[in-house]
Every structure is written in C-alpha cells, then in structure tokens.
HTML snippet that shows the backbone in 3Dmol.js (N, CA, C, O; Angstrom):
<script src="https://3Dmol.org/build/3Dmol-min.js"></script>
<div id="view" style="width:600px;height:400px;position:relative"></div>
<script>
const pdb = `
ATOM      1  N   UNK A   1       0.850  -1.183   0.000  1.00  0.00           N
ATOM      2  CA  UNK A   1       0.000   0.000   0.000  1.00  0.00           C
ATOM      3  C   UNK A   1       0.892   1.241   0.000  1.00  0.00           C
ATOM      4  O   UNK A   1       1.714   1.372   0.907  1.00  0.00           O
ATOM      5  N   UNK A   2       0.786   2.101  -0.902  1.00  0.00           N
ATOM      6  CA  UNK A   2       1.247   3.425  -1.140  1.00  0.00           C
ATOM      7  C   UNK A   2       0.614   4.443   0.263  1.00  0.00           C
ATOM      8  O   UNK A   2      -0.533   4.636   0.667  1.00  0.00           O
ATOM      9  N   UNK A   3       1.999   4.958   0.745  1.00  0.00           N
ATOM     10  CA  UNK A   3       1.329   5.825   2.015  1.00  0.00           C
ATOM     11  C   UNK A   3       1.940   7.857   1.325  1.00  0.00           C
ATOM     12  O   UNK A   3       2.849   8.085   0.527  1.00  0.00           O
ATOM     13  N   UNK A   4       1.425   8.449   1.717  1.00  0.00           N
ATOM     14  CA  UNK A   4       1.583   9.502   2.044  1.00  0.00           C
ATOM     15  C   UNK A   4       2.155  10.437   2.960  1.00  0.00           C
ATOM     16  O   UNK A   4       3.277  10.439   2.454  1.00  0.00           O
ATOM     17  N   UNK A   5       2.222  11.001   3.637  1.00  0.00           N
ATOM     18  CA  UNK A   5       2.665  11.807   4.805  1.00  0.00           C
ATOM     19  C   UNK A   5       2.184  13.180   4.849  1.00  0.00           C
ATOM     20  O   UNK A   5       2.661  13.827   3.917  1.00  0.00           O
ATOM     21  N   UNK A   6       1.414  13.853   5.594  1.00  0.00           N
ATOM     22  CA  UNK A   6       1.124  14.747   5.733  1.00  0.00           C
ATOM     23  C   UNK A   6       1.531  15.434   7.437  1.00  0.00           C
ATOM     24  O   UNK A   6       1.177  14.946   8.510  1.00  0.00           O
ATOM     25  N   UNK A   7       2.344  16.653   7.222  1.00  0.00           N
ATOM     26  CA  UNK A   7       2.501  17.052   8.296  1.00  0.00           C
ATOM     27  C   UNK A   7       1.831  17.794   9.231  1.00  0.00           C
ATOM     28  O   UNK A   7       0.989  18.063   8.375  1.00  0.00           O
ATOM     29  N   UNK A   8       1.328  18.512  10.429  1.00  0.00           N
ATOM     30  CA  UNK A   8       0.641  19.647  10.843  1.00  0.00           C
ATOM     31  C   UNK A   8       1.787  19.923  12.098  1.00  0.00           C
ATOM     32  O   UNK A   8       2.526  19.219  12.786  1.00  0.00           O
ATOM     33  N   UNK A   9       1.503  21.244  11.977  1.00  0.00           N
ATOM     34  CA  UNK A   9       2.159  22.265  12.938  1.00  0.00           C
ATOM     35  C   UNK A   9       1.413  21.983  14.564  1.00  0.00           C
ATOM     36  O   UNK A   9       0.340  22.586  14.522  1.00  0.00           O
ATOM     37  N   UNK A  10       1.519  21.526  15.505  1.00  0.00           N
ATOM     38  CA  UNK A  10       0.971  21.805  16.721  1.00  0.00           C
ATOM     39  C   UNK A  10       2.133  22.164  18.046  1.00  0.00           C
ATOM     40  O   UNK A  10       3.284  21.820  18.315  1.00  0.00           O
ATOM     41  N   UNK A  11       1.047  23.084  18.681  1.00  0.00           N
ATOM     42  CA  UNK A  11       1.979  23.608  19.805  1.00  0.00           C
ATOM     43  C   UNK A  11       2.692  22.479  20.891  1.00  0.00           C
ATOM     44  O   UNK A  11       2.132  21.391  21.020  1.00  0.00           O
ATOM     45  N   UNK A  12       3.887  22.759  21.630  1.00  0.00           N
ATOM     46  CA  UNK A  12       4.880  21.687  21.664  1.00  0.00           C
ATOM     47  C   UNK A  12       4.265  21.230  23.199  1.00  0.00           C
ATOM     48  O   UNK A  12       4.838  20.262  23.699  1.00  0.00           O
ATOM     49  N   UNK A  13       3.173  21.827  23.971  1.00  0.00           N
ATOM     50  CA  UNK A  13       2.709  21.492  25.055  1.00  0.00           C
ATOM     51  C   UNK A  13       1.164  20.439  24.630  1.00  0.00           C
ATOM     52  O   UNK A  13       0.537  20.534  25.686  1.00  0.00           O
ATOM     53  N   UNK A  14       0.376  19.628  23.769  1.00  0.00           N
ATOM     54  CA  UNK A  14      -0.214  19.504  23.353  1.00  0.00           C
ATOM     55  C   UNK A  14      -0.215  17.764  23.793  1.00  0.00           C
ATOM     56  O   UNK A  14      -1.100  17.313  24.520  1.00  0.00           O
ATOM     57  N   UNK A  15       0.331  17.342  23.521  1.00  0.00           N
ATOM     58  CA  UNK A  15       0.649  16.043  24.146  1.00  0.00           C
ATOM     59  C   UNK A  15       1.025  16.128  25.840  1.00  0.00           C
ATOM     60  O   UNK A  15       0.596  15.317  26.660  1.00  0.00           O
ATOM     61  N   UNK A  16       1.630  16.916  26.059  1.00  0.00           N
ATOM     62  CA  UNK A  16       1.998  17.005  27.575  1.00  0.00           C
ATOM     63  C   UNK A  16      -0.092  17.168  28.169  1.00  0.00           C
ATOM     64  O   UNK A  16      -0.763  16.417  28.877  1.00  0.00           O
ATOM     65  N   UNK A  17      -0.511  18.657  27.348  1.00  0.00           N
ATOM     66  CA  UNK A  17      -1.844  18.132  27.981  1.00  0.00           C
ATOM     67  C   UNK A  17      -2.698  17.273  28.206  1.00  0.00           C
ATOM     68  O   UNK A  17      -3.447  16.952  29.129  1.00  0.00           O
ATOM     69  N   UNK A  18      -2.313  16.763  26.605  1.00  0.00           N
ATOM     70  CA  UNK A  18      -3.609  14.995  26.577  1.00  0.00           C
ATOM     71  C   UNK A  18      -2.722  14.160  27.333  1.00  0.00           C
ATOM     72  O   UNK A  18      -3.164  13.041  27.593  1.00  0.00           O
ATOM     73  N   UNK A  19      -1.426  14.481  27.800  1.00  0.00           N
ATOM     74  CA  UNK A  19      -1.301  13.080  28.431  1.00  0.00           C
ATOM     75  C   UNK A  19      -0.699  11.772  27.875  1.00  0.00           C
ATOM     76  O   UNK A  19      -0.342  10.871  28.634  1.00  0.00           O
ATOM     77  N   UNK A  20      -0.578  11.675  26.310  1.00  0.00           N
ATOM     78  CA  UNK A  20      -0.353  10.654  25.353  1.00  0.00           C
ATOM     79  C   UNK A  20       0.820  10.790  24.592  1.00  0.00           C
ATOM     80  O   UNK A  20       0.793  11.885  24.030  1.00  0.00           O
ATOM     81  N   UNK A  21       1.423  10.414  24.436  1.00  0.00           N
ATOM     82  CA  UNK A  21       2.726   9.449  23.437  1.00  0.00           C
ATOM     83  C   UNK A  21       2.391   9.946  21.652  1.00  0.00           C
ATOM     84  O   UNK A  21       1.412   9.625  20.979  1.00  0.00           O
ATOM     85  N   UNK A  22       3.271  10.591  21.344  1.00  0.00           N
ATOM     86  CA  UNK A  22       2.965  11.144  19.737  1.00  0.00           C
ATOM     87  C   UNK A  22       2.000   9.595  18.771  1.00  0.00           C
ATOM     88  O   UNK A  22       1.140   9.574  17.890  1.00  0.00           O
ATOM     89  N   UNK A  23       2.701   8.574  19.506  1.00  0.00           N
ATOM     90  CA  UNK A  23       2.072   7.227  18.437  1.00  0.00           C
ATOM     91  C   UNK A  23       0.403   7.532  19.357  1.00  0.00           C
ATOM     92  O   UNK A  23      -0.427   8.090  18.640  1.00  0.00           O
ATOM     93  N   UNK A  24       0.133   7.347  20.182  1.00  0.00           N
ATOM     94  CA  UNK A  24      -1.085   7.142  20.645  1.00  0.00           C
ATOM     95  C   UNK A  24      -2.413   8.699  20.180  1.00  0.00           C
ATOM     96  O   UNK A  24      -3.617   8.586  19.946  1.00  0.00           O
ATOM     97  N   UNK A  25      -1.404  10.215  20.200  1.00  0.00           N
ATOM     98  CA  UNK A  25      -2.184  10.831  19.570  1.00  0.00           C
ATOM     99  C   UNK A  25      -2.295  10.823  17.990  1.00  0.00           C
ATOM    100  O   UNK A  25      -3.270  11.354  17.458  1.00  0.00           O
ATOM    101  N   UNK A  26      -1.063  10.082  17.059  1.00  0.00           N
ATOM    102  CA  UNK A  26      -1.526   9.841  15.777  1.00  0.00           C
ATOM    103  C   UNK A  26      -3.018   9.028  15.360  1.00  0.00           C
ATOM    104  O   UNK A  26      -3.873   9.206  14.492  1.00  0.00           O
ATOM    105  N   UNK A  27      -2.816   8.013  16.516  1.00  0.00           N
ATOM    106  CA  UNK A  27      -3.520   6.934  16.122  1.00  0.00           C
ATOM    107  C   UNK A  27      -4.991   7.591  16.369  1.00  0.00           C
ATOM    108  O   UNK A  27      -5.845   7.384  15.507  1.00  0.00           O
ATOM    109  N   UNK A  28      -5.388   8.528  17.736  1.00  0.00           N
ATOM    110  CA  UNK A  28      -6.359   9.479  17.695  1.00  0.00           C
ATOM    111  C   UNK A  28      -6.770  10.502  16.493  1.00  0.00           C
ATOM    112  O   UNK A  28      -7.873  10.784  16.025  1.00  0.00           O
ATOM    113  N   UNK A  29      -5.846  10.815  16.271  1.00  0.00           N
ATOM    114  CA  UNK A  29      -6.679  11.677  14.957  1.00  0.00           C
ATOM    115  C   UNK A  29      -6.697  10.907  13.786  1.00  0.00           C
ATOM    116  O   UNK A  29      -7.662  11.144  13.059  1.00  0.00           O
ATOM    117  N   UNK A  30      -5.737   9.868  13.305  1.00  0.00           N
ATOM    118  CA  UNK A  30      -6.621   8.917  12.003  1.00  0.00           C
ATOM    119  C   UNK A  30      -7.993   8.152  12.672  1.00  0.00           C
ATOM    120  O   UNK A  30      -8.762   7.715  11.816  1.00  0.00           O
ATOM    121  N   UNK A  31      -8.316   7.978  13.799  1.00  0.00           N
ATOM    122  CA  UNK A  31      -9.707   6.933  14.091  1.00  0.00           C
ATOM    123  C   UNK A  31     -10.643   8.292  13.959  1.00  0.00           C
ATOM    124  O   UNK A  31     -11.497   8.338  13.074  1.00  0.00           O
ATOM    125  N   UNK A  32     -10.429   9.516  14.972  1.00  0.00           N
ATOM    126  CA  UNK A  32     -11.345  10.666  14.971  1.00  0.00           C
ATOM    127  C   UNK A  32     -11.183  10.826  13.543  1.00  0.00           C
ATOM    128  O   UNK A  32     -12.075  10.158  13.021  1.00  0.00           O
ATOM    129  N   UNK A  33     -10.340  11.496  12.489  1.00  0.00           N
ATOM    130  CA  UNK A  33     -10.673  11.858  11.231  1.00  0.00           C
ATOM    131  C   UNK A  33     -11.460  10.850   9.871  1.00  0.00           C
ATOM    132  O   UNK A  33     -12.112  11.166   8.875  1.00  0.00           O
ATOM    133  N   UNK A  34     -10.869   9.153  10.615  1.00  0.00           N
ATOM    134  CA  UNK A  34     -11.982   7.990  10.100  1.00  0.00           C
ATOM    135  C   UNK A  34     -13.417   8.214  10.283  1.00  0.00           C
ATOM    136  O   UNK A  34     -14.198   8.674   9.449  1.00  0.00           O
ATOM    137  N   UNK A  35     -13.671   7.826  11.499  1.00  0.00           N
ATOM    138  CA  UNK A  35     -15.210   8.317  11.305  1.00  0.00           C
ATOM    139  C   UNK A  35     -15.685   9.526  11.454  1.00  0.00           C
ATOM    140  O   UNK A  35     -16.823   9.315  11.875  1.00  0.00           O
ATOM    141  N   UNK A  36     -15.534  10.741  11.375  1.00  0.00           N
ATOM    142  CA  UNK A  36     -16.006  12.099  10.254  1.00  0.00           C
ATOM    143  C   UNK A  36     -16.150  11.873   9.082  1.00  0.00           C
ATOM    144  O   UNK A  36     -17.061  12.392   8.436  1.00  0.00           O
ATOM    145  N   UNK A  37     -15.066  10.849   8.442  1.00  0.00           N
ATOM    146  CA  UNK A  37     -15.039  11.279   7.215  1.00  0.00           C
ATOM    147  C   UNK A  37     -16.210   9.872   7.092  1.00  0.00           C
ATOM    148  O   UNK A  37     -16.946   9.851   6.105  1.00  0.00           O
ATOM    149  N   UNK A  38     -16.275   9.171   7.742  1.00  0.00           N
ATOM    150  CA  UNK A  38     -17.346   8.121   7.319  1.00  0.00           C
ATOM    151  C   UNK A  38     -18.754   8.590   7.551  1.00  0.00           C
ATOM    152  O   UNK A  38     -19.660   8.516   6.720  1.00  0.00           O
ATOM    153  N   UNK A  39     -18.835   9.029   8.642  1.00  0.00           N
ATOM    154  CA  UNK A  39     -20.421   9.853   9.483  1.00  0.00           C
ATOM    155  C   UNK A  39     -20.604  10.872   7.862  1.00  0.00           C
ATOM    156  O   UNK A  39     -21.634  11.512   7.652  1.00  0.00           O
ATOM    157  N   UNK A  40     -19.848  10.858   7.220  1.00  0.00           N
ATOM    158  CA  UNK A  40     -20.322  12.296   6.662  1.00  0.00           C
ATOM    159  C   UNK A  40     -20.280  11.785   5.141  1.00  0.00           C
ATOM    160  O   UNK A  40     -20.194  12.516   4.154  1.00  0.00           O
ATOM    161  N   UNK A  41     -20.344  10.671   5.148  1.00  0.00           N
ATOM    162  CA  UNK A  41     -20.200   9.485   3.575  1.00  0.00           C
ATOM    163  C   UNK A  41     -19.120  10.134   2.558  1.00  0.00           C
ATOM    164  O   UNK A  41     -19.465  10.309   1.390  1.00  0.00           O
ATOM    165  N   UNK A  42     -18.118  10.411   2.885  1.00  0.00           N
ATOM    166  CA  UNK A  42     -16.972  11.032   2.310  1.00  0.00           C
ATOM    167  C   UNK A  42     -16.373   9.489   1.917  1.00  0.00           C
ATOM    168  O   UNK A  42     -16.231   9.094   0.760  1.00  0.00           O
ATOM    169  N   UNK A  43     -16.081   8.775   3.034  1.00  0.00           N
ATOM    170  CA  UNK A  43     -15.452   7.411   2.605  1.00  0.00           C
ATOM    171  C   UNK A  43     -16.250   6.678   2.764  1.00  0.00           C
ATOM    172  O   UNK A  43     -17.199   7.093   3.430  1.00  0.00           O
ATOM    173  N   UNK A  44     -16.312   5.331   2.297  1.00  0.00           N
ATOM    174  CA  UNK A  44     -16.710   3.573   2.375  1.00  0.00           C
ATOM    175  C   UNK A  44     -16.527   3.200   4.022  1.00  0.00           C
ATOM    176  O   UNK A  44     -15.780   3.769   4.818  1.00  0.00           O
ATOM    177  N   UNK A  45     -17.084   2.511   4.178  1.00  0.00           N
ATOM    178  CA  UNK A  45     -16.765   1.644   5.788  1.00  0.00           C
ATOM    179  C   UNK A  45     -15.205   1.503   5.765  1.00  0.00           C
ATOM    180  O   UNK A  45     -14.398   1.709   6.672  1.00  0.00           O
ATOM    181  N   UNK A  46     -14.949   0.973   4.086  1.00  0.00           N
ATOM    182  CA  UNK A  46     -13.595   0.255   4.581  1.00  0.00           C
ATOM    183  C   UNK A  46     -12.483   0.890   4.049  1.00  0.00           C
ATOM    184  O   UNK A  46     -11.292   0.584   4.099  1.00  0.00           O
ATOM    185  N   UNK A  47     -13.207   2.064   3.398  1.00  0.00           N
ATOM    186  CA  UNK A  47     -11.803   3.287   3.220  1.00  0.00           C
ATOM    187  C   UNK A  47     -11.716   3.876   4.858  1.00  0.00           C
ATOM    188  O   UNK A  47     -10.731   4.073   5.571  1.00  0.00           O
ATOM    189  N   UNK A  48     -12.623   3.992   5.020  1.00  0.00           N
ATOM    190  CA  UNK A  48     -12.455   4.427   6.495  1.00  0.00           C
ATOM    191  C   UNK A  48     -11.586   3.645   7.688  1.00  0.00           C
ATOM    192  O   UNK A  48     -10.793   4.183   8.461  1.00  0.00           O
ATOM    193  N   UNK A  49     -11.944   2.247   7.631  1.00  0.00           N
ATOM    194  CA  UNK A  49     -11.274   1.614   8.787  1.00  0.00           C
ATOM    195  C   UNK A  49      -9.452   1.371   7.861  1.00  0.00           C
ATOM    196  O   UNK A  49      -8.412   1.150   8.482  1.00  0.00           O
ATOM    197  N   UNK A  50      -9.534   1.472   6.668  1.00  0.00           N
ATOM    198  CA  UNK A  50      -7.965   1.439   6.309  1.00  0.00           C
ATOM    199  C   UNK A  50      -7.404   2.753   6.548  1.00  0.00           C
ATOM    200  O   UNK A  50      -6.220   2.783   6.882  1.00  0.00           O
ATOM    201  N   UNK A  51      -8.155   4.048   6.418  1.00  0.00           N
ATOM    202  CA  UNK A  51      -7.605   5.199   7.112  1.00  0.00           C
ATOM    203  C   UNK A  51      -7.166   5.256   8.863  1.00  0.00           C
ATOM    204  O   UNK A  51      -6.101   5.684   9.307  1.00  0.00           O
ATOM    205  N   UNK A  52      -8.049   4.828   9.473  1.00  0.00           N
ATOM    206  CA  UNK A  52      -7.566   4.782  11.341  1.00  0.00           C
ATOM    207  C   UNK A  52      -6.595   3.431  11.304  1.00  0.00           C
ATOM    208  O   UNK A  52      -5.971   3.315  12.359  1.00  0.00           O
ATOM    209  N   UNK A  53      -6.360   2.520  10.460  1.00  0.00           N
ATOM    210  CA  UNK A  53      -4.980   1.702  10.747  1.00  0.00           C
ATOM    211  C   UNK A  53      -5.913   0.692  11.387  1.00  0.00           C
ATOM    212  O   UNK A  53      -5.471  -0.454  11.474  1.00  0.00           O
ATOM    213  N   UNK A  54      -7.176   0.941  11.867  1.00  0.00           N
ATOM    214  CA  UNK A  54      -8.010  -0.291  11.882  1.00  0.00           C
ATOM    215  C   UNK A  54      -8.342  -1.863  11.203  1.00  0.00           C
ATOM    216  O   UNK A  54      -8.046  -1.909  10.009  1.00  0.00           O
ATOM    217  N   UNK A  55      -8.604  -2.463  11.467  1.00  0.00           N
ATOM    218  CA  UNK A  55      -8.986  -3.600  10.942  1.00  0.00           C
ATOM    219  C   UNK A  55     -10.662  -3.345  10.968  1.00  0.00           C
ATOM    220  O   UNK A  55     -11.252  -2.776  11.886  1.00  0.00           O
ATOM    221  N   UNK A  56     -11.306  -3.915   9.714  1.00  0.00           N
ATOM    222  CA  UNK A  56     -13.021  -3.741   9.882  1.00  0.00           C
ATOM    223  C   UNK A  56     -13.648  -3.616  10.885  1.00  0.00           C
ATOM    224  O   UNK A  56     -14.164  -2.525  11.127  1.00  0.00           O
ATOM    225  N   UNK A  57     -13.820  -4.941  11.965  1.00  0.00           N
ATOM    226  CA  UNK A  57     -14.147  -5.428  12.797  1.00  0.00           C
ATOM    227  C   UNK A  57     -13.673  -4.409  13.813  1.00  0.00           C
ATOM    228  O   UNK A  57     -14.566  -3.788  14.389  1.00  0.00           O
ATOM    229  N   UNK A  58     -12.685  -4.193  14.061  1.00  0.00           N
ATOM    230  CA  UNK A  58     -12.079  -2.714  15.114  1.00  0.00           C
ATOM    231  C   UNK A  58     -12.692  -1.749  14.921  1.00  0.00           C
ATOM    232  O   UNK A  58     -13.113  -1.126  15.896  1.00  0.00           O
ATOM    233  N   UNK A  59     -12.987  -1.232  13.429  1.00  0.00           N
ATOM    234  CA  UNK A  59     -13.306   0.043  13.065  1.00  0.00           C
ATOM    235  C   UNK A  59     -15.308  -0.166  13.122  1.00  0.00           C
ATOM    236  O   UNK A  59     -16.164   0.719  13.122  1.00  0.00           O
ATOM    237  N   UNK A  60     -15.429  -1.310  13.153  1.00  0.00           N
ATOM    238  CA  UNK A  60     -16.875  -0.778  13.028  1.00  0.00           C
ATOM    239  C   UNK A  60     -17.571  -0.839  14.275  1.00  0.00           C
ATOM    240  O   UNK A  60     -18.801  -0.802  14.251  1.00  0.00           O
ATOM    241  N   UNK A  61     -16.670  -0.968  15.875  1.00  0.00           N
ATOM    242  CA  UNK A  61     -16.746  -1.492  16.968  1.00  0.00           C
ATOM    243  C   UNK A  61     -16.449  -0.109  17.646  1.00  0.00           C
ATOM    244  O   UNK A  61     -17.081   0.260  18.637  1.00  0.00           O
ATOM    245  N   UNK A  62     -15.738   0.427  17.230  1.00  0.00           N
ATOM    246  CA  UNK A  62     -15.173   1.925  17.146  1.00  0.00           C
ATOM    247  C   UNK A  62     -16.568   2.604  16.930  1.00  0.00           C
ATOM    248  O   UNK A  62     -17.147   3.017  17.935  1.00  0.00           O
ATOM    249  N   UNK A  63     -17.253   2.778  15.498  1.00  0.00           N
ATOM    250  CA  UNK A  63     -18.104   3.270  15.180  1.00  0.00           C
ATOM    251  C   UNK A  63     -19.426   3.205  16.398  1.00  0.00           C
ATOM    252  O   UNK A  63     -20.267   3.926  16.935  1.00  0.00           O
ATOM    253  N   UNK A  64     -19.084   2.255  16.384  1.00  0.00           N
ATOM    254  CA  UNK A  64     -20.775   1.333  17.997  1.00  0.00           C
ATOM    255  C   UNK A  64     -20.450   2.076  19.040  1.00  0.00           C
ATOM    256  O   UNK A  64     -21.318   2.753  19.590  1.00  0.00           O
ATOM    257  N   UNK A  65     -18.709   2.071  19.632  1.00  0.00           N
ATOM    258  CA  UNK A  65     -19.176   3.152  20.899  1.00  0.00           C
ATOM    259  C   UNK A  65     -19.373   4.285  21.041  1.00  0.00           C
ATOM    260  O   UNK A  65     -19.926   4.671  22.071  1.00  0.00           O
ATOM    261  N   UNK A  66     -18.979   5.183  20.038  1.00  0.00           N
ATOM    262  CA  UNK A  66     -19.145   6.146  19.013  1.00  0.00           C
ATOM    263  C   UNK A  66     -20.570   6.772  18.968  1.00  0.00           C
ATOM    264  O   UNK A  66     -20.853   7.944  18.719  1.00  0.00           O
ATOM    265  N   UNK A  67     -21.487   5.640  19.292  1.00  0.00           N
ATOM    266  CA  UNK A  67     -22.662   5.674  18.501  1.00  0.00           C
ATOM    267  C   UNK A  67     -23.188   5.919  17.376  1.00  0.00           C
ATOM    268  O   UNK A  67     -24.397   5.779  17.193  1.00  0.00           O
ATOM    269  N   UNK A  68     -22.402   6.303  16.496  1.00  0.00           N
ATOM    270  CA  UNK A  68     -22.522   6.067  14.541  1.00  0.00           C
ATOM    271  C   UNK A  68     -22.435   4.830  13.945  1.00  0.00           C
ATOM    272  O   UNK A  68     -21.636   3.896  14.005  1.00  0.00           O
ATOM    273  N   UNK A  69     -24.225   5.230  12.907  1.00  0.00           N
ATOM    274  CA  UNK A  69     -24.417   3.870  12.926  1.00  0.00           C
ATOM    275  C   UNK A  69     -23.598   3.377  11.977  1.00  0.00           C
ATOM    276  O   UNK A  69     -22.970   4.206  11.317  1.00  0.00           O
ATOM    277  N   UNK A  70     -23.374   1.655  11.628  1.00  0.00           N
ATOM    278  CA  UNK A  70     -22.247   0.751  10.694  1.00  0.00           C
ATOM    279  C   UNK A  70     -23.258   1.172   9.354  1.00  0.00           C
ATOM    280  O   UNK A  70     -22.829   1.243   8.202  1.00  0.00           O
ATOM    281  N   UNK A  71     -24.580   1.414   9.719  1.00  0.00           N
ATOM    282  CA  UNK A  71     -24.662   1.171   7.727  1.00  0.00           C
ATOM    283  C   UNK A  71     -25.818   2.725   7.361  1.00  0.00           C
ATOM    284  O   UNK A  71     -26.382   3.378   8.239  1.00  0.00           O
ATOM    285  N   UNK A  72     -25.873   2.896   6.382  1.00  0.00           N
ATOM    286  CA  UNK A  72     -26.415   4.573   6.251  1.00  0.00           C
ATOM    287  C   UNK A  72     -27.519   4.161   5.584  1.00  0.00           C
ATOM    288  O   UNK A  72     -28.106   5.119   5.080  1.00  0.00           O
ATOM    289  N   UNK A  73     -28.267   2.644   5.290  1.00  0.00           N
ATOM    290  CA  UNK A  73     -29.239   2.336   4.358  1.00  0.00           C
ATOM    291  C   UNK A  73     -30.554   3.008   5.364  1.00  0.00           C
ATOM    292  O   UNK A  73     -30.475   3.085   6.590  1.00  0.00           O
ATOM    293  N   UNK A  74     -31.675   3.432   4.597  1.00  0.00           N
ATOM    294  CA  UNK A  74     -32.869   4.139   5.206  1.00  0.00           C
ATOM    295  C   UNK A  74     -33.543   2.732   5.024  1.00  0.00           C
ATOM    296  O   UNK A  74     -33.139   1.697   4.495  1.00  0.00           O
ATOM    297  N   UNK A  75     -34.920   3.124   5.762  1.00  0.00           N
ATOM    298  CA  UNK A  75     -35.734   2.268   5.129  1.00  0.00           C
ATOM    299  C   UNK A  75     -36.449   1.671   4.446  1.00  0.00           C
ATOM    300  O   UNK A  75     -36.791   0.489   4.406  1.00  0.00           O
ATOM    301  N   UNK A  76     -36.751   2.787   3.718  1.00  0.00           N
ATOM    302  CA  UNK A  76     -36.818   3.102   2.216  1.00  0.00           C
ATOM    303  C   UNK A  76     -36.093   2.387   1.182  1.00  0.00           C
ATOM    304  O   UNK A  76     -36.478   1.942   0.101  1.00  0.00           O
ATOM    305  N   UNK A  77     -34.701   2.372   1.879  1.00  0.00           N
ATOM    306  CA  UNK A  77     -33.803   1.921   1.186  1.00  0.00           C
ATOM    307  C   UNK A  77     -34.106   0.362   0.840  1.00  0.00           C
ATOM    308  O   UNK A  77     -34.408  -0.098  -0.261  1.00  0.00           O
ATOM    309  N   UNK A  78     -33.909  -0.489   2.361  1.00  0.00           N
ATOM    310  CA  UNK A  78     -34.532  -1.713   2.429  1.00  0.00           C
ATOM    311  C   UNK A  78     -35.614  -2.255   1.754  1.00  0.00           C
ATOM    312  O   UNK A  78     -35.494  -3.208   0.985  1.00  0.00           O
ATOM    313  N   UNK A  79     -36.762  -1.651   2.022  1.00  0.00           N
ATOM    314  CA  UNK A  79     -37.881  -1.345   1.162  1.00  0.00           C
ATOM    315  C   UNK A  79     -37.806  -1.257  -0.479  1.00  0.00           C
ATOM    316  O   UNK A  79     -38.758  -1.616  -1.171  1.00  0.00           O
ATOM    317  N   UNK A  80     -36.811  -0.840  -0.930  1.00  0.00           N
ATOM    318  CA  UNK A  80     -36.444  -0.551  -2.408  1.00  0.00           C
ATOM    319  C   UNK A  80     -36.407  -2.199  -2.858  1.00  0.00           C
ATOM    320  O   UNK A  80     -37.133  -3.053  -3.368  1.00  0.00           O
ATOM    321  N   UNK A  81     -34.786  -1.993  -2.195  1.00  0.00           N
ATOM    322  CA  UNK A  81     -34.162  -3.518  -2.396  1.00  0.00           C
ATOM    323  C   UNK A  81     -35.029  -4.878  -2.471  1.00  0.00           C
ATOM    324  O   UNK A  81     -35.004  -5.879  -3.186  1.00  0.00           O
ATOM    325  N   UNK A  82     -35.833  -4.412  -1.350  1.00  0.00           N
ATOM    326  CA  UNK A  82     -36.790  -5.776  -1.294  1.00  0.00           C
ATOM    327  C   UNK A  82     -37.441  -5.955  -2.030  1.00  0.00           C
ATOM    328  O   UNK A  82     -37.779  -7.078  -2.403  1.00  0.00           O
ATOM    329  N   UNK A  83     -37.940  -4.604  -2.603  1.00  0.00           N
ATOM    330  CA  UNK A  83     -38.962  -5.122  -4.185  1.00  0.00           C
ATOM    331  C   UNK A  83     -38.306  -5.533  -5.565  1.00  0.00           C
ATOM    332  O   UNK A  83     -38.953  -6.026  -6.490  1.00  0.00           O
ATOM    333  N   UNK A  84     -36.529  -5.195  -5.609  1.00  0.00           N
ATOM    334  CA  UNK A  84     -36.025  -5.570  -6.378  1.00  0.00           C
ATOM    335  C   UNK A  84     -35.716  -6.951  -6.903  1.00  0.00           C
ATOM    336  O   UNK A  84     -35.266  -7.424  -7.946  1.00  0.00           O
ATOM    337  N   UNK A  85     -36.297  -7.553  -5.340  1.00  0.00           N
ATOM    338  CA  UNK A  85     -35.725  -8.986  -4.912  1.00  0.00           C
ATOM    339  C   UNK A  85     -36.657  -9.539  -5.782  1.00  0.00           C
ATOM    340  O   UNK A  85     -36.261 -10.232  -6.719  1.00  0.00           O
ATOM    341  N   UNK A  86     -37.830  -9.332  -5.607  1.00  0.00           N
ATOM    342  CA  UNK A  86     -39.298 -10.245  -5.813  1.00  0.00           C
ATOM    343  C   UNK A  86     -39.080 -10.293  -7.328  1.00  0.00           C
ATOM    344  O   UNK A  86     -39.892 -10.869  -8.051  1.00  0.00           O
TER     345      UNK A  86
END
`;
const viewer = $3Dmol.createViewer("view");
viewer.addModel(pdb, "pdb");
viewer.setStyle({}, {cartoon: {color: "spectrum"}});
viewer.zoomTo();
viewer.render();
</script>
C-alpha cells in the first residue's frame, strides 16, 4: 500500500496536555478523522477503517461506541431492495 505523509504544525505542550505518546495521539486523529469522514459518507466503511490503521471489525466497533451507525441504508432503502428482490 502506497502511504503519504502529511505534516501539521501543533503547539509543543499539546501532548503534555492529553497526556499521550505522539504514536497514541496519531492513532487518535486517524480513528477521529476515520469516522467524520465516514459519518459524513466522504469514505466507504472500509476506506475508512484502512484510514484509522483499523482492521473492519475494530473500526466498526469503534463506530458502535461512538454511537454512529455501521450502515447509512434508510428504510426506504430496504424497502427498495426488497422489491427488487421479488
């Protein structure tokens, strides 16, 4: 997998406040910037859980305590599908 790197500027007391280890606040803002970008259908479930370094099953367990739901189908939606079925 082809990675990228993107840098950001933050003030040098920022980790001392949260308390956390540069690896433990990376890993916070790819899961927080995963599901935004999923809550907001920017990415797939599973562009999303390959963005937080997640595995599916992690990332959609993530999503549950989160309380955002795993799938964005309405009922309508269901409803569609089901007549497609018949």
């Amino acid at each position: 997998m082809n990675t990228q790197t993107i840098s950001i500027d933050l003030p040098s007391d920022i980790l001392l406040a949260l308390n956390e280890t540069e690896a433990e606040f990376k890993l916070r803002i790819k899961t927080t910037l995963a599901m935004r970008l999923y809550k907001l259908q920017k990415l797939t479930i599973g562009k999303a859980a390959q963005l937080s370094g997640l595995s599916r099953y992690e990332f959609e367990s993530l999503l549950s305590e989160n309380d955002i739901p795993i799938s964005n189908l309405t009922l309508d939606d269901v409803f569609n599908d089901c007549k497609k079925l018949k």
